[in-house]
LUMGUZA-891649 format. One record per atom (N, C-alpha, C, O): x negated, y, z. Coordinates in steps of 0.1 Angstrom, whole numbers, padded with zeros to 4 digits, always signed. Layout:
<rs>
XYZ/...
</rs>
This chain:
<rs>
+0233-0018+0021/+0224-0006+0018/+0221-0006+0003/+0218-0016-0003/+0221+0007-0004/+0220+0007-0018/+0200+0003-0023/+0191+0005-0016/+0201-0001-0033/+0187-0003-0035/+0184+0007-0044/+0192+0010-0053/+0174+0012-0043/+0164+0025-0044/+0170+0026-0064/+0175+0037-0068/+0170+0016-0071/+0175+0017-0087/+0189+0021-0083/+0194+0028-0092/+0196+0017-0072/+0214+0022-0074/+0215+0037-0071/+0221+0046-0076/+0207+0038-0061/+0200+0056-0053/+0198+0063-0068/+0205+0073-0071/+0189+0058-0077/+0189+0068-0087/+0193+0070-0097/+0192+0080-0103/+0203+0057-0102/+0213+0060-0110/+0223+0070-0105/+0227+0078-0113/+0227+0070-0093/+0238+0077-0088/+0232+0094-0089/+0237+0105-0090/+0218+0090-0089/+0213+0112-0081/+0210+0111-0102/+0209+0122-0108/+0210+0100-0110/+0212+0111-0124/+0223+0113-0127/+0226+0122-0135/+0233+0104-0119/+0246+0109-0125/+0252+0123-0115/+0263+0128-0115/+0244+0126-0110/+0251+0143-0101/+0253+0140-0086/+0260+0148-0079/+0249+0127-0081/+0254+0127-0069/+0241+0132-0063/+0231+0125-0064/+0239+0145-0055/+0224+0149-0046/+0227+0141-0038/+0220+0131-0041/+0234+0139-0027/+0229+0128-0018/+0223+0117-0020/+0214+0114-0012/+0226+0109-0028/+0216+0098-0036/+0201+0102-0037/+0193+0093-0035/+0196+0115-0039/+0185+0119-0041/+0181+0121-0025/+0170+0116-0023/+0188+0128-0015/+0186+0129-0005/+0177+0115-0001/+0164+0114+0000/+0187+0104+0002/+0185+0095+0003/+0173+0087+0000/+0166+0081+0007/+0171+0088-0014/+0154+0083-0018/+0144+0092-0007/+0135+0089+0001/+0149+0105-0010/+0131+0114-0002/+0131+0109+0013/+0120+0107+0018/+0145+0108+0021/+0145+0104+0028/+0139+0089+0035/+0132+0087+0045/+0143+0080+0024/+0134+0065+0024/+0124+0066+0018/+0122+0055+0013/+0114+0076+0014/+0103+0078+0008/+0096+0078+0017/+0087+0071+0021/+0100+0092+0021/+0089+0101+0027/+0077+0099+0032/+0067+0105+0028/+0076+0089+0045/+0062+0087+0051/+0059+0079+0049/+0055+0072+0059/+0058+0073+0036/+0049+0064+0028/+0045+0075+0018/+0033+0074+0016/+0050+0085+0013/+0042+0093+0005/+0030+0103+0017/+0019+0107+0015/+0039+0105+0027/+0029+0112+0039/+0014+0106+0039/+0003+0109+0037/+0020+0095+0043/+0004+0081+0046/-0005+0081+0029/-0016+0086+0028/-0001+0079+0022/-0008+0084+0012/-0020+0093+0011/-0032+0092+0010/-0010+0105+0013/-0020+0117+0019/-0028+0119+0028/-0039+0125+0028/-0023+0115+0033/-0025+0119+0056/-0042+0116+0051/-0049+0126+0052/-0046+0110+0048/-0063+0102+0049/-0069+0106+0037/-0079+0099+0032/-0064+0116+0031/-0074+0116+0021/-0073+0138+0014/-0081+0143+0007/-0064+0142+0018/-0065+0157+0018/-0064+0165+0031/-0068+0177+0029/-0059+0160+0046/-0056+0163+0057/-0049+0170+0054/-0045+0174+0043/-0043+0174+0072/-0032+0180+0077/-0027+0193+0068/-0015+0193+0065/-0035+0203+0064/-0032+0214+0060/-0025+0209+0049/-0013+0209+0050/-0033+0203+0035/-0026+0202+0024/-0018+0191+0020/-0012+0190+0009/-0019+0182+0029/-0005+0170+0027/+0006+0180+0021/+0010+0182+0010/+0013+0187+0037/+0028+0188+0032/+0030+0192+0015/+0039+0188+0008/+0019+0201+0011/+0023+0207-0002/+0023+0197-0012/+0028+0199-0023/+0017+0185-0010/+0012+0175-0025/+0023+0166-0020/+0031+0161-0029/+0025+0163-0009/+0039+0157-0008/+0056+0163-0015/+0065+0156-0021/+0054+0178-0012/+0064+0183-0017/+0061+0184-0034/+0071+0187-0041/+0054+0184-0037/+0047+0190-0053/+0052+0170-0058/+0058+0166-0068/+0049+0164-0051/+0053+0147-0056/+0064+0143-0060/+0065+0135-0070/+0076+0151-0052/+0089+0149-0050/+0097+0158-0058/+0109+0155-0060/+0092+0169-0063/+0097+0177-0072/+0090+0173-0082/+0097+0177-0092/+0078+0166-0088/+0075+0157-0098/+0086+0146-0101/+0092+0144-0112/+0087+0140-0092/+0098+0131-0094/+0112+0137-0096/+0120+0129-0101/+0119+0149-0095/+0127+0152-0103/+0127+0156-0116/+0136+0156-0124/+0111+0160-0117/+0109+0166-0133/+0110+0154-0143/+0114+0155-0155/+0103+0141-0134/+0102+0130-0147/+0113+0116-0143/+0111+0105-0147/+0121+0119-0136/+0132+0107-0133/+0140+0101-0142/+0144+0089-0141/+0143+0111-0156/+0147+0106-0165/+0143+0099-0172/+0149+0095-0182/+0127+0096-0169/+0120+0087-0178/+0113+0072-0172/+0104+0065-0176/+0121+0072-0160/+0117+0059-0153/+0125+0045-0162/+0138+0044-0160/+0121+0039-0168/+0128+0028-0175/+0129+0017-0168/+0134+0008-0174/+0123+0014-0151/+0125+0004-0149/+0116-0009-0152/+0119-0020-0148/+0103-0005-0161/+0092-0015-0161/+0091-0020-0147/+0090-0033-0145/+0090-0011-0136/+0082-0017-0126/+0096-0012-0115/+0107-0008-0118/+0092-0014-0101/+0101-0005-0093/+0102+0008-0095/+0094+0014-0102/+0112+0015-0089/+0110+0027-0085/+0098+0031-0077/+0090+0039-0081/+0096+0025-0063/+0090+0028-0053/+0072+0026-0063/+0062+0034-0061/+0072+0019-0069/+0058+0022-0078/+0058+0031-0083/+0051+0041-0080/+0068+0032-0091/+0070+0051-0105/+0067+0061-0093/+0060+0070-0097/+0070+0061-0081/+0070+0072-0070/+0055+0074-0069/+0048+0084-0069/+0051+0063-0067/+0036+0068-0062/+0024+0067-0070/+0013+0069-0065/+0025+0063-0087/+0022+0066-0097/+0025+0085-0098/+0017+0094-0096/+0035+0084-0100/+0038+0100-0095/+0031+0108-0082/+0030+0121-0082/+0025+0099-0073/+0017+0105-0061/+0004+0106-0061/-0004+0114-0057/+0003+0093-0071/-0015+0094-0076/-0023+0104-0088/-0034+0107-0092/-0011+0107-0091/-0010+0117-0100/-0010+0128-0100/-0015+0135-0109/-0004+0134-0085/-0005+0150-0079/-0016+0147-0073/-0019+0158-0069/-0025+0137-0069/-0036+0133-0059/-0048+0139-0068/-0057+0147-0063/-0047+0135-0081/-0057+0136-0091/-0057+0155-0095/-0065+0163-0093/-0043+0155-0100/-0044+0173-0103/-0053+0177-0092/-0064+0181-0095/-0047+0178-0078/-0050+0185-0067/-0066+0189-0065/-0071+0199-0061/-0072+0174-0070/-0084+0173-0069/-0095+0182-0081/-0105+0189-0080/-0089+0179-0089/-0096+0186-0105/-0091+0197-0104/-0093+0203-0114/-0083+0205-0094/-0081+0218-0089/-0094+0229-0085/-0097+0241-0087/-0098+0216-0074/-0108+0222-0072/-0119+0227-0073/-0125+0236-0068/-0120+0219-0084/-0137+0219-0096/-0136+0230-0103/-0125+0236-0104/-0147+0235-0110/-0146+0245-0116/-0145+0244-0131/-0154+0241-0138/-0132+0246-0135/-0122+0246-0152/-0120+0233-0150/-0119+0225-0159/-0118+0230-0136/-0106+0220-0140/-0116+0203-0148/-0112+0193-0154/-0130+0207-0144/-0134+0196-0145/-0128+0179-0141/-0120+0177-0132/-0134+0168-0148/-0129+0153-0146/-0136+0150-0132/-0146+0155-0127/-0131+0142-0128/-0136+0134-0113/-0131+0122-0117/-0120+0117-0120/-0147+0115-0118/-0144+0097-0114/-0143+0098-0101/-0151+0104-0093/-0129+0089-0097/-0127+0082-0088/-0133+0071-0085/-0135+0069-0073/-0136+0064-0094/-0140+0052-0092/-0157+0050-0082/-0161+0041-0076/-0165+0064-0085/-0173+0070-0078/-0174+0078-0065/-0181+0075-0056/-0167+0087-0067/-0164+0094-0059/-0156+0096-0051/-0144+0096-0054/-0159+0100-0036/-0154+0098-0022/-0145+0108-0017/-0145+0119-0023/-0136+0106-0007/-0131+0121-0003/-0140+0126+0006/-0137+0138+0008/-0153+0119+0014/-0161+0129+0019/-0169+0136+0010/-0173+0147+0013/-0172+0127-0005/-0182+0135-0013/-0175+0150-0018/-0183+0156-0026/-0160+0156-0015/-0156+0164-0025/-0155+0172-0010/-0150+0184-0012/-0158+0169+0000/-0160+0185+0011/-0156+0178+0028/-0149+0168+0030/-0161+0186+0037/-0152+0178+0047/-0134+0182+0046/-0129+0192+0040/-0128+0176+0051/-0112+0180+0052/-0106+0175+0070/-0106+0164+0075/-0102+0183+0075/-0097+0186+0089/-0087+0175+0089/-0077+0174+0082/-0091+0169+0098/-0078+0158+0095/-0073+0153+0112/-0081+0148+0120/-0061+0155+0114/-0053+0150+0129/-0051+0137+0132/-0044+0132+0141/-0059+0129+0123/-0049+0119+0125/-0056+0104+0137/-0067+0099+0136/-0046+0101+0146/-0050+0092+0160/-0056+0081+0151/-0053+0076+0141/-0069+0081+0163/-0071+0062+0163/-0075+0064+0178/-0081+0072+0185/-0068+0053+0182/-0074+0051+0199/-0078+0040+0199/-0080+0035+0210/-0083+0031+0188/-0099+0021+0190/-0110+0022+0186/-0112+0034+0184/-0118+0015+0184/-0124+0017+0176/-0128+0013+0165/-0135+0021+0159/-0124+0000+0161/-0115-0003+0152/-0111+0005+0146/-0118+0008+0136/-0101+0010+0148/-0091+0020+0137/-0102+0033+0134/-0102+0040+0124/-0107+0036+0144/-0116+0049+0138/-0125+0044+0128/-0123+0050+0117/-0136+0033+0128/-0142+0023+0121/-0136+0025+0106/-0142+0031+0097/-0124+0018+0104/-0118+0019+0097/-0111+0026+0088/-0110+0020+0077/-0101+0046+0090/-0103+0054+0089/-0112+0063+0083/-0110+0070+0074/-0128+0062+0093/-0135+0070+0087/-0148+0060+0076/-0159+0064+0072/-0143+0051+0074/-0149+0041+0065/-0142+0043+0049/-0149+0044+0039/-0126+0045+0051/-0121+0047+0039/-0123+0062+0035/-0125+0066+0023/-0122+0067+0042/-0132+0081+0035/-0144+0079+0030/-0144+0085+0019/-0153+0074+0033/-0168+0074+0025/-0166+0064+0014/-0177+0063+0008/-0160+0060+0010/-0154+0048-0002/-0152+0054-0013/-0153+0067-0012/-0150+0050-0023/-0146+0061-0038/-0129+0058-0037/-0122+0048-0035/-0126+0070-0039/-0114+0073-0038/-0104+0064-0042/-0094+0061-0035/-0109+0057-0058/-0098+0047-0061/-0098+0034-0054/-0088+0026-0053/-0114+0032-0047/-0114+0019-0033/-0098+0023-0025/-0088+0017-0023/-0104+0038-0019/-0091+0036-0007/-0084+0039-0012/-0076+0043-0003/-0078+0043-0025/-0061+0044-0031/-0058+0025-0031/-0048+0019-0027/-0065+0021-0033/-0062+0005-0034/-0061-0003-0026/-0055-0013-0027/-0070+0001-0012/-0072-0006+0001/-0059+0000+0009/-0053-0009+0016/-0053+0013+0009/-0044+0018+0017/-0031+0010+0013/-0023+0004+0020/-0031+0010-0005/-0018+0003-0009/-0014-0010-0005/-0003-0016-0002/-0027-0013-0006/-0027-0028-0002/-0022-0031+0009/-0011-0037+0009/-0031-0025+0023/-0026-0030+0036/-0019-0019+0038/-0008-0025+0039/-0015-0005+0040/-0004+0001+0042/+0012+0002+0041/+0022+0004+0048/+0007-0002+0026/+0021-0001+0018/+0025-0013+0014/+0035-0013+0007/+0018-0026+0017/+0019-0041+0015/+0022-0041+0000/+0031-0048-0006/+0014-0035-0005/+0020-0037-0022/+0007-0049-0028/-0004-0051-0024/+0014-0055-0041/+0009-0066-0045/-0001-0060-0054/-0002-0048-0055/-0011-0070-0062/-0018-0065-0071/-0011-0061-0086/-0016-0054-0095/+0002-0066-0087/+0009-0064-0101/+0013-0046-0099/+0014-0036-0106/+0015-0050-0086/+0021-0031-0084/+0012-0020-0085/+0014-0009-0091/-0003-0026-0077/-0015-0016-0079/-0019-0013-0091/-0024-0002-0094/-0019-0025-0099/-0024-0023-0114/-0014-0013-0121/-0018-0004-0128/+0001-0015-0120/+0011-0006-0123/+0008+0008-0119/+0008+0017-0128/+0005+0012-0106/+0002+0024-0101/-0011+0030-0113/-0011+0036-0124/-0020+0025-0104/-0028+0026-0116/-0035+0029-0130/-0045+0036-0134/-0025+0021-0137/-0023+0018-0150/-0038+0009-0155/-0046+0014-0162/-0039+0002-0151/-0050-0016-0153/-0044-0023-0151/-0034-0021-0143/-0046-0036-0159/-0047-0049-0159/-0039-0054-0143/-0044-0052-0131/-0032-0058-0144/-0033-0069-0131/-0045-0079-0127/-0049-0082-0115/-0050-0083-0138/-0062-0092-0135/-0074-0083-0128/-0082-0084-0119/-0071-0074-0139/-0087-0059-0131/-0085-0050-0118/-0094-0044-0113/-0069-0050-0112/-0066-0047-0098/-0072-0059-0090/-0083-0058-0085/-0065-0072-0088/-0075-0082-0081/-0088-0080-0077/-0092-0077-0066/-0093-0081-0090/-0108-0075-0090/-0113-0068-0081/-0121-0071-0072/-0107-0053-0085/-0112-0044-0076/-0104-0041-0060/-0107-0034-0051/-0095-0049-0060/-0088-0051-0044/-0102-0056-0034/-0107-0049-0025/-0108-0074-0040/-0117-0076-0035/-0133-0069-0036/-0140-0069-0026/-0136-0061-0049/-0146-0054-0045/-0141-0041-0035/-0151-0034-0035/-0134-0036-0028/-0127-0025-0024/-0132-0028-0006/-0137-0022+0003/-0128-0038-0008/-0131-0044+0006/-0147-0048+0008/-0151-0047+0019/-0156-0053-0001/-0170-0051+0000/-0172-0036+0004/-0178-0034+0014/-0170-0028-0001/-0173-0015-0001/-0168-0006+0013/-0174+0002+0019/-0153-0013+0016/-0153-0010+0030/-0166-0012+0038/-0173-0003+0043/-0168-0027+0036/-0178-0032+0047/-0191-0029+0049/-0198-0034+0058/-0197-0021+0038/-0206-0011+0033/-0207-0001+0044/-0215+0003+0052/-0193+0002+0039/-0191+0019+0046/-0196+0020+0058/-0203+0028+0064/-0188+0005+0063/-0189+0007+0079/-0201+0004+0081/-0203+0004+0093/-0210+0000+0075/-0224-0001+0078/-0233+0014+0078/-0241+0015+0087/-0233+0024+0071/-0238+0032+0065/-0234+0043+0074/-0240+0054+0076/-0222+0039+0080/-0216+0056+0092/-0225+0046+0107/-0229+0053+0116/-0227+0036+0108/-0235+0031+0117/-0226+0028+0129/-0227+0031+0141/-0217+0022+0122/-0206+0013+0131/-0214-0004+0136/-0219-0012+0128/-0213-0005+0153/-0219-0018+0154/-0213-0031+0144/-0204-0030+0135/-0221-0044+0147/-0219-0049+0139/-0204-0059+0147/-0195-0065+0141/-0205-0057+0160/-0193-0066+0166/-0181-0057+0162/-0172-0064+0156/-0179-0043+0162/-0168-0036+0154/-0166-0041+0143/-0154-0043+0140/-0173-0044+0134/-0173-0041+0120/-0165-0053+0116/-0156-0054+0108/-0174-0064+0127/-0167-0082+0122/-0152-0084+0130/-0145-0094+0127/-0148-0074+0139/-0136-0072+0146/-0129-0067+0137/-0117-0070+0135/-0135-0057+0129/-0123-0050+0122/-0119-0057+0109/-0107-0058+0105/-0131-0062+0101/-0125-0072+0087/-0120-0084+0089/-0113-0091+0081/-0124-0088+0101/-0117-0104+0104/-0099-0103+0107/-0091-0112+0105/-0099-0089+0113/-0084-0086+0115/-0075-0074+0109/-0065-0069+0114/-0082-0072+0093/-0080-0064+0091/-0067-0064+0087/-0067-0055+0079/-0057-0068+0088/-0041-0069+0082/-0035-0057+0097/-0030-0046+0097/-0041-0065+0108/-0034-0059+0119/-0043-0049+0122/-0037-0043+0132/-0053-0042+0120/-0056-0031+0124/-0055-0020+0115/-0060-0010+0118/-0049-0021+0102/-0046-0017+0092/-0030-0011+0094/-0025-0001+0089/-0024-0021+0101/-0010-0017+0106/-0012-0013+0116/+0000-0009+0117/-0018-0010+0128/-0021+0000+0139/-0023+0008+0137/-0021+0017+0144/-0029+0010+0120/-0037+0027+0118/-0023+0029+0112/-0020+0040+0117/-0014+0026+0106/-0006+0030+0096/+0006+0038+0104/+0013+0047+0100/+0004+0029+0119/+0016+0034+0128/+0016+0049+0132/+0025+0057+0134/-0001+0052+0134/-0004+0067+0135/-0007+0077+0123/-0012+0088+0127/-0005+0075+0114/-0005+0081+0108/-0001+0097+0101/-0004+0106+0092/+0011+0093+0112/+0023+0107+0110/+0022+0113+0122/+0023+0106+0132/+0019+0128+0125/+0016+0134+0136/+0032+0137+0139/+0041+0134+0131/+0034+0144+0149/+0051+0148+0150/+0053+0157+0147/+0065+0160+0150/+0044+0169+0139/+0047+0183+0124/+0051+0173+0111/+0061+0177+0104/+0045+0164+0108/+0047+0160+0095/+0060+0150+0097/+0064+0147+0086/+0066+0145+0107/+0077+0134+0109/+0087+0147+0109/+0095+0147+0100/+0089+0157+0117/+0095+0168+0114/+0099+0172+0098/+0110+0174+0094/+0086+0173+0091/+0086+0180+0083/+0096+0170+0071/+0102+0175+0062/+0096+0160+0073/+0106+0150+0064/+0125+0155+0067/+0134+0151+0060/+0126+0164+0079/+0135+0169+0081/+0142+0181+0077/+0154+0184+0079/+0128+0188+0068/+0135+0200+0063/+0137+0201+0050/+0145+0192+0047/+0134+0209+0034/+0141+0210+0025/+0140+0202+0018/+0128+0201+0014/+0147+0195+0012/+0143+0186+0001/+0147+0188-0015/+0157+0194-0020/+0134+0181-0023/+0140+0189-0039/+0149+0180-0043/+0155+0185-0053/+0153+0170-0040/+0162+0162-0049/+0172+0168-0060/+0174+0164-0071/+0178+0182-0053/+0188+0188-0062/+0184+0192-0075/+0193+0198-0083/
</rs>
C-alpha cells in the first residue's frame, strides 16, 4: 500500500487517482474532527472546504511533519475561519477560552449508548475549543504530542502541557453538566476505551455515504 507522501507525490505529478485515494483514506478522520464540534448540518461543507484547501496549498507541504498532520493543520484552519465567520467583521475568538457550547447550541446526531460516552461528548463541548481540538486528537486520532504541537503550531513541550491540563478540564466539565461522580471516575479511569467507543459512532450513515460522492482532488 502506497504511503500517504508517495499518494502525493504522484496526485502533484497529475495522477488524480492518487488524490482520490488520500480523500478517500482521509475522510472520516476529517468527519470526526467536525462531527463534535459544528454538527450535522455544517460538517459536510468544512469538510469539503478542508479538502479543497488542501489542493490549494499541497504544493507547499515540505514534509516537516506528516502529511496526515499538514491535513488537519489544514482542518483546524477551516475550523477557525468558520468560526470568526460567525462574529460580527470577522472578529478573533480565543480558543483557548472559548467553548463550542459558548458560541450557540449546534444540532448534533451523533450516538452514545452509555453513559459514559454521552458524559464524555457532552463534556468536550463545554471545554474551550483548543481543550477538545487536543483531547479528540489525542484519543481519536491517537496522535502524539509532537504532532499536536505541529497541528497547532506550539512547542512540543507546551502541547504536553496542555494535553494534561485538557483532561483536568474534561473532568471539570463533567462535574458542572452534573454528571454522577461513579460516571465521571468510570469514564477517566477508562478513558482510552471509551474514547474509542465514541469515535466508532461518530459517523452517522449520511456522512459515511457522503465520503462516496464528489471529491476535489482534481
Amino acid at each position: 500500500m502506497s504511503t500517504d507522501e508517495q499518494l502525493l507525490a504522484a496526485w502533484r505529478a497529475g495522477e488524480r487517482r492518487a488524490g482520490e485515494a488520500l480523500f478517500e483514506r482521509h475522510y472520516e478522520s476529517i468527519a470526526r474532527f467536525f462531527r463534535n464540534k459544528v454538527g450535522h448540518d455544517a460538517a459536510p461543507d468544512l469538510i469539503q472546504r478542508t479538502f479543497l484547501a488542501l489542493v490549494e496549498s499541497r504544493e507547499r507541504f515540505r514534509g516537516e511533519s506528516s502529511f496526515r498532520t499538514f491535513l488537519f493543520a489544514v482542518a483546524h484552519n477551516v475550523l477557525g475561519r468558520h468560526y470568526r465567520s460567525k462574529r460580527r467583521g470577522g472578529e478573533q475568538i480565543d480558543f483557548a477560552s472559548v467553548s463550542v457550547s459558548d458560541l450557540g447550541p449546534t444540532p448534533t446526531a451523533l450516538l452514545a449508548r452509555r453513559d459514559e460516552e454521552k458524559a464524555l461528548l457532552g463534556a468536550l463541548r463545554q471545554i474551550p475549543i483548543e481543550a477538545q481540538v487536543i483531547l479528540e486528537l489525542y484519543f481519536w486520532e491517537r496522535m502524539k504530542a509532537a504532532e499536536i504541537a505541529a497541528i497547532l503550531g506550539i512547542p512540543e513541550g507546551t502541547a504536553r502541557t496542555r494535553i494534561r491540563r485538557a483532561k483536568q478540564l474534561l473532568e471539570q466539565a463533567m462535574l458542572q453538566i452534573g454528571t454522577s461522580r461513579a460516571i465521571i471516575e468510570s469514564t477517566l479511569s477508562g478513558l482510552d476505551r471509551w474514547a474509542a467507543q465514541v469515535r466508532e459512532h461518530l459517523l452517522s450513515e449520511e456522512d459515511e455515504g457522503a465520503g462516496e460522492g464528489e471529491d476535489p482532488s482534481g
